[in-house]
N, C-alpha and C positions, 0 to 999 in steps of 0.2 A: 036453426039450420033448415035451411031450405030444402024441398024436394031433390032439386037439382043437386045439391051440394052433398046432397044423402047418398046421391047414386054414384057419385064420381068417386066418394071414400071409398064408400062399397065396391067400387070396380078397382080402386085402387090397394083395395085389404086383400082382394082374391089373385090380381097378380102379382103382390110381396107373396100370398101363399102358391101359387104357382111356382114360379122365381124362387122361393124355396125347396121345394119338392123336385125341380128341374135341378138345381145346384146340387141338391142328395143323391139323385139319379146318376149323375155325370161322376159321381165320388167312388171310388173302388172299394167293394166290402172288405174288412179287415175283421180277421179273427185273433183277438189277444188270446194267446194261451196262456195263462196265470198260475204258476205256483202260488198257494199263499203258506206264509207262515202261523198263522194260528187256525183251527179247524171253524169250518165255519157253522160248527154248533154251539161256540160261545157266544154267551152274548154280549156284544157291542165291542167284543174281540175281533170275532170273527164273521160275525154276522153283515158289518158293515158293508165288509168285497162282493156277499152273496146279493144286498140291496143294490150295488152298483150295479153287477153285472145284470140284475134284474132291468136293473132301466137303461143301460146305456145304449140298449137298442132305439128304445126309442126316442131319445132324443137324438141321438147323431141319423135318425129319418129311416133307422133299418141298415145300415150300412155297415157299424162295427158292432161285433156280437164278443162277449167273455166266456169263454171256459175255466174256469176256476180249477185247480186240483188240490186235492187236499195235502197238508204235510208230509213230504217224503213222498209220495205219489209221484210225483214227477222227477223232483231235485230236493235238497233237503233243505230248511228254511237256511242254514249256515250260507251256502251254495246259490241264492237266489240271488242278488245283486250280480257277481259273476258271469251266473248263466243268462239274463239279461243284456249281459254287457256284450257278450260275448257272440250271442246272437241265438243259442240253445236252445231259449226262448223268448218271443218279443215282448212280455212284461211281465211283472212280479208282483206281489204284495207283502210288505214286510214293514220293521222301524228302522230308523239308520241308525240305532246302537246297536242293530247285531253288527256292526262294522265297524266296531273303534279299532280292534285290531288294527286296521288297514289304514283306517282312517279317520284319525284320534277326535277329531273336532263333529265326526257324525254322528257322536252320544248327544249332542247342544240341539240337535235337531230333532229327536226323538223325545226325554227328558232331561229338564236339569235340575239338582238337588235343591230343594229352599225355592225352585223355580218357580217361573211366569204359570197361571192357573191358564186355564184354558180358554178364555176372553184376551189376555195379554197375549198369549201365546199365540194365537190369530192374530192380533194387531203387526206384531213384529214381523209377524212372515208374509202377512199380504200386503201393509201400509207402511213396512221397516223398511230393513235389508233385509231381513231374515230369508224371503225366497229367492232372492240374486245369489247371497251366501252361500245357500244351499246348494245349488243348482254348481257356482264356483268350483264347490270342494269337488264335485265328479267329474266335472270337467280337467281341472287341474289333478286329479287324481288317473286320470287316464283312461277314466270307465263311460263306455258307450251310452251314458243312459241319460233321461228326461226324466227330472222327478216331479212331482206332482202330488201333496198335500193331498190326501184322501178318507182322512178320520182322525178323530180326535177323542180323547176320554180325561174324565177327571180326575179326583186322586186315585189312588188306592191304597191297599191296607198295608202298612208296614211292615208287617211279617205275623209268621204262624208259629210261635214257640211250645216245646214241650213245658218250658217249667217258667216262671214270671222272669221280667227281665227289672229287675227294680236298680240297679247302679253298674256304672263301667265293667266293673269286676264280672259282672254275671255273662259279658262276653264273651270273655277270653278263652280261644279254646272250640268253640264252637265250630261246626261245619254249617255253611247256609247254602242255597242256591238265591244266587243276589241277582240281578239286571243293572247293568248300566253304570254308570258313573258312581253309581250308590256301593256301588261294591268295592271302589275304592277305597271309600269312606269305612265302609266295612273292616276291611283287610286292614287301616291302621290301625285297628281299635283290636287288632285281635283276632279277628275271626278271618275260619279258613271258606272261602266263596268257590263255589261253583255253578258253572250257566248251563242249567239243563233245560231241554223244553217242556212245555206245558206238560205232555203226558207224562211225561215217565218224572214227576217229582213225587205225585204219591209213592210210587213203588219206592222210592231212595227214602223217603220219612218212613215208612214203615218198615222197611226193613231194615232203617237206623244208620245208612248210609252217611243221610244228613240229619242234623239235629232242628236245623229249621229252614222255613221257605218263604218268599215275598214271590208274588206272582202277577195278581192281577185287582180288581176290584170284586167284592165280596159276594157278588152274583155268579162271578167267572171264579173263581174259587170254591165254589160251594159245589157248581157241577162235576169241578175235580175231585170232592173229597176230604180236603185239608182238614175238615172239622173232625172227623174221624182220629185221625191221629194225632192232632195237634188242638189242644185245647187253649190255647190264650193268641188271640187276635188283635196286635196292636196299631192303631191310629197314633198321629195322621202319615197319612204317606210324604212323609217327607222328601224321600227319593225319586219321587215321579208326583209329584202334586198336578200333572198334567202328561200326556203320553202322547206324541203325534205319531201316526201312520204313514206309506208313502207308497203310493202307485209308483212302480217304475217302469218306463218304455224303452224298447230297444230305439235308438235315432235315427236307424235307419228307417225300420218302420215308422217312428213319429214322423219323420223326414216325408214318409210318404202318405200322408194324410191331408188332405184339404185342408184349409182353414178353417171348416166347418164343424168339421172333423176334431179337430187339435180345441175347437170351442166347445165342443158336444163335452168331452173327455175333462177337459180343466173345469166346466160348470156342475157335471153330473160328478165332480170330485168333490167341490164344491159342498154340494147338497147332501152328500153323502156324509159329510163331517157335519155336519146340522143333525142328520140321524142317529149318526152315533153317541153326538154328546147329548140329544134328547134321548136315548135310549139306555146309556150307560145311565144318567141319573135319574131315570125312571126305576131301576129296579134294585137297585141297593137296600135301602131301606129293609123292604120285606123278606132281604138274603140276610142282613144282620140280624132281623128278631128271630127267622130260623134258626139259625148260628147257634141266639142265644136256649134258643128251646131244645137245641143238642148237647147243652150244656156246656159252649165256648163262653169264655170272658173276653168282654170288647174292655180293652184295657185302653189309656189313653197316653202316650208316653210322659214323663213327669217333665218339669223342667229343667232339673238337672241333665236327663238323656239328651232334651231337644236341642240345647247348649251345646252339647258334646259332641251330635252330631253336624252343628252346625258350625261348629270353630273348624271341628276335621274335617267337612268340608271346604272349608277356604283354602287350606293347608295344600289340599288336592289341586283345588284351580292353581294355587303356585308353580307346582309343579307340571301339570300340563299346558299350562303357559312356557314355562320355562322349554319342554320338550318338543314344543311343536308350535310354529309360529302363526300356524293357520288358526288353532286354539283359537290362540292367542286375539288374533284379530275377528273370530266371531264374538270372544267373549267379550269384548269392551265392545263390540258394537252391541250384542245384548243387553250390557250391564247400562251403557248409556243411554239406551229405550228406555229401560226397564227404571231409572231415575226420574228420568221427563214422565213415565207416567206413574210413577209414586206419585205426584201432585194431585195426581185424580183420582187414583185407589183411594190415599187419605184419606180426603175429603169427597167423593160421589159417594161411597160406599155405608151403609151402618156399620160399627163395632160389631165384632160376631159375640160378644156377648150380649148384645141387645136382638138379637136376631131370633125370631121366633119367642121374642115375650110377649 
């Protein structure tokens, strides 16, 4: 390249940076005020919304800034969707399974049992249906809001028992605090479920309220305590083998965002799910050999259990199929990604028993 040809990029690289810098100017600063639902001293819980809010200045050019507030601080995590929608506040951080309640098919989007790992789980939502779906259910649900895919984790632990859980029988009878869709699965089998938050589960395990608890992945569990009172830690998470996150925007405020603006927000979401799943399977490992140096057993469930829980899982999709037709039509369109890339899981991947020989 020639002199000449040097200097015309060059003047042509500084007004695209101009021209951006003017386009940012011209943009109205927006303050998100964010409830989040998990504190943001877990790790790759909560930490994720604190890394967004760190950068989302700068990449939207200095224009929109986050205030985070921690749990209950502002609204309660139950209450954030709502208060979002509503206008209370213009955005949130949470999962859409605190909302089956409301809106039975937004467990599908947060985890699903025997579910898509966190690579699949990305495919469907950015190259599927999965984020038109998603986006669908609140719109047809009536709630004000933009959602927006903003962290992602991999498994986690299947639960924290006082005493081993070796065949069906040792269910029955039980009080757990479950998450999600898995709690349904739960509740056939026997056991009585409750959804409590993050903090206050130790206080109900020890003081015998519940008998056991699934939470989080075994680094965000440790900070809790679980090991303390609960001595056997069973894999694999079969209830959340993947967990997505979700910024939510009030629409009116997203409404009045630039383009630039609305790009900043969906890319710096983006990158933030990139964080989290590098940062959730960075620290596992060394929260399990602590675990075991507190004298927890990482038990691994037999195959009998995994059978059990996965036939009664089906049983479940029947039935929320049958109850709700939105289910219904995210499920087959999951189910039908999730075939097409069976083809590639097969065959791209090693057996996980050959893995690490």
């Amino acid at each position: 390249m020639n002199l000449k040809k040097v200097a015309i990029a060059s003047a042509l690289a500084i007004a695209a940076t101009g021209l951006s810098v003017t386009a940012h100017a011209a943009d109205k600063k927006i303050l998100l005020k964010t409830p989040i639902a998990f504190g943001s001293h877990l790790p790759a819980l909560g930490t994720p919304i604190q890394w967004y809010a760190d950068h989302i200045t700068k990449t939207s050019g200095g224009t929109i800034k986050m205030k985070i507030y921690e749990p209950g601080k502002l609204v309660s995590p139950a209450e954030i969707l709502d208060a979002v929608s509503t206008g209370k506040v213009n955005s949130g951080y949470s999962t859409a399974g605190y909302w089956q309640g409301k809106l039975p098919a937004s467990a599908l989007f947060s985890a699903v049992p025997f579910g898509p790992e966190a690579g699949e789980y990305m495919a469907w939502l950015f190259f599927g249906n999965g984020l038109k779906l998603y986006q669908q259910m609140y719109d047809d649900g009536g709630y004000n809001v933009k959602v927006v895919p903003c962290a992602i984790i991999s498994p986690e632990t299947s639960g924290w028992f006082r005493k081993p859980i070796e065949k069906p029988e040792d269910l029955k009878g039980l009080n757990m605090r479950f998450f999600g869709l898995g709690a349904s699965v739960m509740e056939k089998l026997g056991v009585g479920t409750v959804q409590l938050p993050g903090g206050e589960i130790f206080g109900a395990l020890e003081k015998g309220a519940i008998d056991a608890s699934e939470f989080s992945q075994p680094a965000i569990d440790q900070r809790l305590g679980f090991h303390k009172v609960a001595k056997y830690n069973y894999f694999p998470g079969w209830h959340q083998q993947s967990t997505v996150f979700e910024l939510l925007i009030n629409k009116d405020t997203w409404g009045k965002m630039s383009d630039a603006q609305q790009a900043a927000v969906e890319t710096t979401c983006m990158a933030t799910m990139t964080y989290s799943i590098a940062e959730g399977e960075a620290l596992q490992f060394n929260a399990m050999k602590k675990a075991e140096e507190n004298g927890v057993e990482i038990r691994y469930w037999n195959n009998e259990m995994l059978s059990l829980f996965e036939n009664t899982w089906l049983e479940v999709v029947e039935e929320k199929k049958t109850a709700d037709p939105f289910f219904d039509k995210v499920w087959k369109d999951l189910s039908t990604f999730r075939e097409g890339y069976a083809l590639w899981s097969a065959n791209g991947f090693l057996p996980r028993e050959t893995q690490n020989q």
